[in-house]
N, C-alpha and C positions, 0 to 999 in steps of 0.2 A: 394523544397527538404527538409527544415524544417519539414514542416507539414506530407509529406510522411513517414521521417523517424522516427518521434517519432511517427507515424503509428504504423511503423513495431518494434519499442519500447516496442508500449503498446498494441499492438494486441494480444501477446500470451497468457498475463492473463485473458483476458476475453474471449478467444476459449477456453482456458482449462476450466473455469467455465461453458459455454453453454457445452461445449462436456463431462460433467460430467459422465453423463448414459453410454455414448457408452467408454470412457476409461474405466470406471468401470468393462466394459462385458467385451471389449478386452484383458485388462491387469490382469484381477481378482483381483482388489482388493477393499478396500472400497472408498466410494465418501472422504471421509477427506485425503484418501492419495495423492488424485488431490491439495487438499487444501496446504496439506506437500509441491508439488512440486512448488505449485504458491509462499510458502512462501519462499521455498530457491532460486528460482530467485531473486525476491524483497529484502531478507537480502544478497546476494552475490553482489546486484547493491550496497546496503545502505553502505556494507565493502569498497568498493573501489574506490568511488565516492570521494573522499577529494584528493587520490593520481591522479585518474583519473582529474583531471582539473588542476593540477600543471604538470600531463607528456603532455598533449596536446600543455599547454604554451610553456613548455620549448624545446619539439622538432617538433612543427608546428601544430596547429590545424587539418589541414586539413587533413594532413597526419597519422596522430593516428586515424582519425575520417575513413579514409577509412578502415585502416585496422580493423579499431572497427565493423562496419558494414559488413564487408566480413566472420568475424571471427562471428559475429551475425547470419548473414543469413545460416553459418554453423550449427551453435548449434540447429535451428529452423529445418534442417535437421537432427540434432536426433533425436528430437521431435518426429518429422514423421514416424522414423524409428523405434521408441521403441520397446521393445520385452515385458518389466519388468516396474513395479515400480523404481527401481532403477537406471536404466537408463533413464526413465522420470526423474527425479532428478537431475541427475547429468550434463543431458541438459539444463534441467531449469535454475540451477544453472550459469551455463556455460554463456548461453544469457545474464542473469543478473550480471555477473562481466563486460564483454565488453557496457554493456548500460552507466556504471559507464564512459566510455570513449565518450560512443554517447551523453549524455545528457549534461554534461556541454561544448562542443561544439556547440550544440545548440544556448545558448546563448549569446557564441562569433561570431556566424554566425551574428544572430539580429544585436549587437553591431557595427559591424563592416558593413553593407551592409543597416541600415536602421536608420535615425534620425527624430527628432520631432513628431510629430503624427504619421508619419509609425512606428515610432522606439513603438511605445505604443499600434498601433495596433496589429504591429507582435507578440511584448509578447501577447497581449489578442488570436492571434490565436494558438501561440504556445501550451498556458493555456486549448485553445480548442481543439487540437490537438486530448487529452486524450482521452477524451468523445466520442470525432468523430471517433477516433480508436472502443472504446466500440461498436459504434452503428451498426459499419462496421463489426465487432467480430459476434454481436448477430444475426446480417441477415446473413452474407456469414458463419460463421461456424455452424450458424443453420444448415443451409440449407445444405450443404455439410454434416454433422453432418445423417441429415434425408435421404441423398440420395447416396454420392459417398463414406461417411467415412470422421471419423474425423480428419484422417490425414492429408489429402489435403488440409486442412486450412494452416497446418503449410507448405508444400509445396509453398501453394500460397504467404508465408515469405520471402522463399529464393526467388524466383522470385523478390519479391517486392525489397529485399536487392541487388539484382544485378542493377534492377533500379536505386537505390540510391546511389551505387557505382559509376556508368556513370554518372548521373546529378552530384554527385561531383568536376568532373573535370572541370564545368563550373563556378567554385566559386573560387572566387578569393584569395590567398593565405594569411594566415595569416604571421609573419614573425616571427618567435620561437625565445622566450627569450632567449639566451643562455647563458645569464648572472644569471639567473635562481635558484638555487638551491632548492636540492627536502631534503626534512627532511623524511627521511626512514624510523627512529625509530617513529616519532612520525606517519608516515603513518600504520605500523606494531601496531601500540595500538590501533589505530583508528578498523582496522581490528579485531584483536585479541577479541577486546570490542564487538563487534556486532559478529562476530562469535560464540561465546560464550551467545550472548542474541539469537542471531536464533538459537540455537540447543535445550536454554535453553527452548526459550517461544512455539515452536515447538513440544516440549516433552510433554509438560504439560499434554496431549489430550491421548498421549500412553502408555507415560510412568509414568504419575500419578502425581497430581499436589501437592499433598507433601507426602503420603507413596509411594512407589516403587512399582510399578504393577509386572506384570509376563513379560510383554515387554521389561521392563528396563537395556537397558545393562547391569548395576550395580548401588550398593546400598548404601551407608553409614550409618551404625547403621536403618537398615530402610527402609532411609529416600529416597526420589525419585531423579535420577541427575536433574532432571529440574528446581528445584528451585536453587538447588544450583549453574548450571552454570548462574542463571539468576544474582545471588549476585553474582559471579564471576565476570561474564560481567561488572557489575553494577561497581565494586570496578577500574577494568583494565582501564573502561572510565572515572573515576575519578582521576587515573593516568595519562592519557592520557591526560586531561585538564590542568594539575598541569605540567607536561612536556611541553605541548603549553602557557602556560603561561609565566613560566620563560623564555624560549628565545624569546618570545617577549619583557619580560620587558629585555631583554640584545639585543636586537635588533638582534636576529641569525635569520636564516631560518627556519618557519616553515612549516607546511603541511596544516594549518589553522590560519586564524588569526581571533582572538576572536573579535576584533574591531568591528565585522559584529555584535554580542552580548552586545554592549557597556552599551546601554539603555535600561531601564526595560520595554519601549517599545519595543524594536526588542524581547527581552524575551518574552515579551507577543504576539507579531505575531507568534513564533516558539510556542508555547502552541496553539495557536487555530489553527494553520498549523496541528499540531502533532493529537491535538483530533479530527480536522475534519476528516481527514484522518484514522484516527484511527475507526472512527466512521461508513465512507463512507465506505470503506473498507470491516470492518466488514456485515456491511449491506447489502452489492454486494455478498457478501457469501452465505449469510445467506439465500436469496431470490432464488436466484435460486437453492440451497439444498434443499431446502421445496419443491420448485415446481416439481423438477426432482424426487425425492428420494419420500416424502409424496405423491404428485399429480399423479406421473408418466409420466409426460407432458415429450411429446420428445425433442429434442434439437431446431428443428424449434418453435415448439409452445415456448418454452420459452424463445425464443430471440424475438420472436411478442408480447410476455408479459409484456415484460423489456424496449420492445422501449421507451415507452413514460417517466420513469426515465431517460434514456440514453441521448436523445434528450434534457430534461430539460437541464442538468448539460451542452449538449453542447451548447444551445441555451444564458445558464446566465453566464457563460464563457467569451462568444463572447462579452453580451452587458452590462456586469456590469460594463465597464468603462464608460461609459456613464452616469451612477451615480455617478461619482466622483466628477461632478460639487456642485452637491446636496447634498450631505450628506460625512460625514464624517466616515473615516476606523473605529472607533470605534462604530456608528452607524449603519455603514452597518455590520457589523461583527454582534453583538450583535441581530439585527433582524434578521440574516440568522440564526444566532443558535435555535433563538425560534422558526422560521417555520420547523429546520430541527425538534428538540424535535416534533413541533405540529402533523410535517408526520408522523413520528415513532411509535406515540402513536396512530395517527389515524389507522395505517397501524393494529397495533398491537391488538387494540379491536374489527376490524370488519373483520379482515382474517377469512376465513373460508376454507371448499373445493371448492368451485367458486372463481377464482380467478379474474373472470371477473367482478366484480364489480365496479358499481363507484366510491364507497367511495375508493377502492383498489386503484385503477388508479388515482384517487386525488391525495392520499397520493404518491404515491409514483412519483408522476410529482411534489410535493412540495418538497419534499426530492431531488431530481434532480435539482429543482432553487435554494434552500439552500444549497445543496452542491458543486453546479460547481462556485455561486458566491462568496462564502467562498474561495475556492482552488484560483482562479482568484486572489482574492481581496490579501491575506496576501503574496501571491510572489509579485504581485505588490509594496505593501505597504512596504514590506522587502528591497526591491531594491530602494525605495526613498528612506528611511531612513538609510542605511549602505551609507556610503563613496561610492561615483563611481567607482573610483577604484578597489575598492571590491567588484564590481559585479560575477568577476569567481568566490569568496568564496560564495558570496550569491550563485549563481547557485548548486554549489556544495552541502550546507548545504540546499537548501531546496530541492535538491535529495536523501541527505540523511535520514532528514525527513519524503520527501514523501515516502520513501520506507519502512524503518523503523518501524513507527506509521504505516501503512499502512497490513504491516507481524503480527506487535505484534496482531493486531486488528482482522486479521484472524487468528491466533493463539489461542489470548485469548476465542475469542467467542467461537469459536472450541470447546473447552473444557469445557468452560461454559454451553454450551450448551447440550455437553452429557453429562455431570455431573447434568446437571437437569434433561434428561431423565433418567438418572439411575437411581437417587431419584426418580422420577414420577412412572418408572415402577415398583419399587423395593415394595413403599407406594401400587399402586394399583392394586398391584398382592398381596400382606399379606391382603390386605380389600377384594378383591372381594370373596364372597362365592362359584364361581365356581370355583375359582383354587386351586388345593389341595397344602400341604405345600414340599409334594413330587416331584410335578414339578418344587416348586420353589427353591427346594435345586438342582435340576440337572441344573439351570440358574445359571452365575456367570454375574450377575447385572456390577460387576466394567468394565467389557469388552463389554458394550452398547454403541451400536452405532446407526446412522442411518439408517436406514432398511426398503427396501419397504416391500409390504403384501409378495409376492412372497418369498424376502429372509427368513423372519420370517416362513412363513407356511415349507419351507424346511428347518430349523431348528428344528422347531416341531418334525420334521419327523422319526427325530433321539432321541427324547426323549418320556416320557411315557408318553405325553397329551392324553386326550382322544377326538374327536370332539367336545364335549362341550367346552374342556376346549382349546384345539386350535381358535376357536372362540371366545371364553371370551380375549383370548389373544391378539386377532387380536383388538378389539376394544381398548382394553387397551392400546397398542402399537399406534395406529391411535391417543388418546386421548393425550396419551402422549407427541409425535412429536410436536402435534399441543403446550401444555403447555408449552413446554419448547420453541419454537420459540416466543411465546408471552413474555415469563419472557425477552427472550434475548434483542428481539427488545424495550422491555420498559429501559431495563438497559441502551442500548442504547441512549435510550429518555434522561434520565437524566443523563448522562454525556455531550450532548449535550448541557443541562441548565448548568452544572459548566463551560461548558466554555464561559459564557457570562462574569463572574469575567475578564477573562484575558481580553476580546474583548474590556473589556471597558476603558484597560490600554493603546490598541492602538494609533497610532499617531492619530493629529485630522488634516492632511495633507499628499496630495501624489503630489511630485514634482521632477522636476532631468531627465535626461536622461544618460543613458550607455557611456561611452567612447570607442572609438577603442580599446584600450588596455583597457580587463579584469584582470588582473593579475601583481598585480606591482612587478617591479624587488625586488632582496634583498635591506636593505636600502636605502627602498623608500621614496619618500618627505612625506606621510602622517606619518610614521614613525616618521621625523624630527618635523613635527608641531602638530602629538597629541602624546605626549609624555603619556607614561603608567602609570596610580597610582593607590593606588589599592581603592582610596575611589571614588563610584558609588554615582550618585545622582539618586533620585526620578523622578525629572520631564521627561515631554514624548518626547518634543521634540527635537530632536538629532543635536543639535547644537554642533558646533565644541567646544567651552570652555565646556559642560558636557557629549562629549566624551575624551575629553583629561582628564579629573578628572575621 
């Protein structure tokens, strides 16, 4: 039931990524507004994930988890039904606040129902879960995608959610804290914070990453809302922490306890958590945009593309704890980073229009062992090193997280990436000598996007190119795509090499198993014996006297 449900979790991001082409024709609009809807699921899970694992405690796991999942397998039925962009949205949306309630259940199911070595496999299949979802995404919504419509993926959600609702009833009762209490306000900052960074890093792409395009709802002297809800958010979450701090150091209820962040080690797992994801993410975007939008490749071909990425990330998932005898989290982290950079870069200077090549398929089956063992490894490592007890916050906080770094990542690249096409096309249309300067005052460059030939030659249509010059265009356009996904994917690259600094601050041990109880009442005994102060030491290892300091 675990592995099904975060199935049906993570299924919907990767349909709507393969079913790019066909929502695009059905609903008119462009392929980034799929991106839009992938990313306010993901920040609507990232908002409400800290409240979502203190309401399961306190009024029954089980019981919030059904109705998480019933209210889920609903939302996956708007999906289906969409008319509009905006109701793709505000489904997406919708799925992704109730996960906030599926996912850290999850890992009170483990906790409670598996110990010793099951207890370590289950997290590793859990961890696998994702990927397995991906790989199920890319064959079954291909292929539905190519033949019945792309809705019937999301169909095949609620079905799956109805299953998951009955095999609940076989699982044994957790018993709700009701001694419990929930901190509302500090849940509401937690929210307010990320909702204000998804609307912010979300804009960036439409409404203009610091002047204010013609999209822009509104403007300030200017200036674009996107960055500015980004330092909004930015500010709110700094409140938010400054609020979770003092009533822990007064021993009140919070909505998060920092404890789980004691040591500059768990700091530095939550950095390589944040950029992996941030990283993978992006990159899962980014691959199939090219192939669908540049290549034209239908929804089938592009999920037979992707297999063997997919299959990595599930395949080192599964068996990177099997290296934990051998090598240390800061070892393994630090070499997963360099093969992810080496895929990146490999992927990056030998893409062309054959997507079938081998160096392609290298790369990106390295990018898939570097990234599913990366993800594996720092929930792992996260979950030794926090207090036991604090296994709910750790679940929660590496859902947030993974959702979070995850959005910004398609978000940022997003943007990144047509602001490189826009430059690209902008430079090679004033250089080329077929295009006169006449057509290029009827283009307005800031409103570039990704465009197959088709879209572009019906754009032409409507302005003075002459055959020549629609041809010169076409090339440019083809040339361009192609540049700006090379800048992306290296940028990429080398953000994977910064995060080798943090990997190497990692613990140099992963020990500990879950307790039945994830979620300690209010003044709880760890409370009593790591007393809060505000001076942090250096060293890695999370020993009880340099967490209580």
């Amino acid at each position: 039931m675990v592995v099904l449900t975060q199935i049906q979790a993570s299924f919907a991001v990767n349909a709507l990524t393969v079913s790019m082409a066909g929502i695009t024709t059905d609903l008119d609009t462009p392929a980034t507004s799929v991106g839009t809807a992938i990313t306010a699921g993901t920040f609507a899970m990232a908002a409400f994930i800290l409240l979502g694992a203190k309401l399961g405690s306190r009024f029954g796991t089980r019981g919030v988890f059904q109705i998480a999942v019933a209210i889920h397998a609903a939302a996956m039925a708007g999906v289906a039904l969409s008319l509009s962009p905006a109701m793709l949205f505000i489904a997406q949306a919708s799925s992704g606040a109730v996960i906030a309630l599926i996912a850290p259940a999850l890992t009170v199911f483990i906790a409670t129902n598996y110990h010793g070595d099951r207890q370590a496999k289950a997290i590793g299949l859990l961890a696998a879960a994702i990927p397995l979802a991906g790989v199920l995404a890319l064959v079954i919504a291909g292929w539905f995608a190519e033949t019945i419509g792309w809705r019937w993926s999301f169909a095949l959600m609620v079905a799956l959610g109805a299953v998951n609702l009955l095999l609940s009833f076989g699982i044994r009762k957790v018993p709700a804290q009701k001694n419990l209490s929930i901190d509302w306000t500090g849940a509401l900052l937690a929210a307010a914070a990320i909702v204000l960074l998804s609307f912010g890093f979300s804009g960036l792409n439409s409404w203009g990453i610091w002047l204010a395009s013609e999209q822009a709802p509104f403007s300030i002297l200017g200036v674009s809302p996107a960055p500015l809800l980004v330092v909004a958010g930015l500010i709110v979450g700094q409140v938010f922490f400054v609020w979770v701090s003092t009533r822990q150091r007064n021993h009140r209820p919070r909505i998060f306890d920092l404890r789980v962040l004691a040591t500059r080690s768990e700091l530095a797992i939550t950095a390589c958590m944040a950029i992996m994801l941030f990283v993978g993410t992006a990159a899962n975007f980014l691959i199939p945009l090219y192939m669908q939008v540049v290549q034209g490749l239908s929804g089938i071909q592009t999920s037979f593309s992707i297999i063997p990425y997919t299959i990595s990330i599930f395949l080192a998932s599964t068996f990177v704890a099997y290296l934990y005898k051998y090598a240390t989290p800061r070892v393994l982290g630090s070499v997963g980073f360099v093969v992810v950079a080496a895929a990146l870069t490999l992927i990056a200077f030998t893409i062309r229009a054959d997507w079938g090549q081998s160096f392609i398929v290298l790369g990106l089956v390295l990018l898939g062992l570097g990234q599913g063992a990366i993800v594996a490894l720092v929930f792992t490592t996260l979950l030794s090193s926090a207090p036991k007890e604090l296994a709910g916050d750790v679940g929660a906080w590496r859902g947030l997280v993974h959702n979070l770094s995850g959005s910004i990542g398609i978000a940022v690249v997003s943007a990144f990436a047509v602001g490189m096409l826009a430059i690209t096309l902008q430079t090679s249309a004033e250089e080329h000598p077929e295009i006169s300067s006449q057509l290029i005052s009827e283009v307005n460059f800031d409103n570039a996007d990704f465009l197959t030939n088709s879209q572009v030659e019906a754009f032409l249509e409507s302005t003075s190119a002459t055959s020549a010059e629609a041809a010169a265009a076409l090339v440019i356009n083809e040339e361009a795509r192609l540049h700006a996904l090379k800048v992306s994917l290296l940028g990429l690259a080398a953000l994977a090499l910064l995060a080798i600094v943090p990997a190497t601050r990692m613990p140099g041990r992963i020990a500990g198993e879950l307790p039945e109880r994830v979620e300690p009442d209010d003044n709880d005994a760890i409370d009593e014996t790591l007393p809060l102060n505000p001076t942090m030491q250096d060293e890695s290892a999370p020993t009880p006297e340099k967490r209580a300091r």
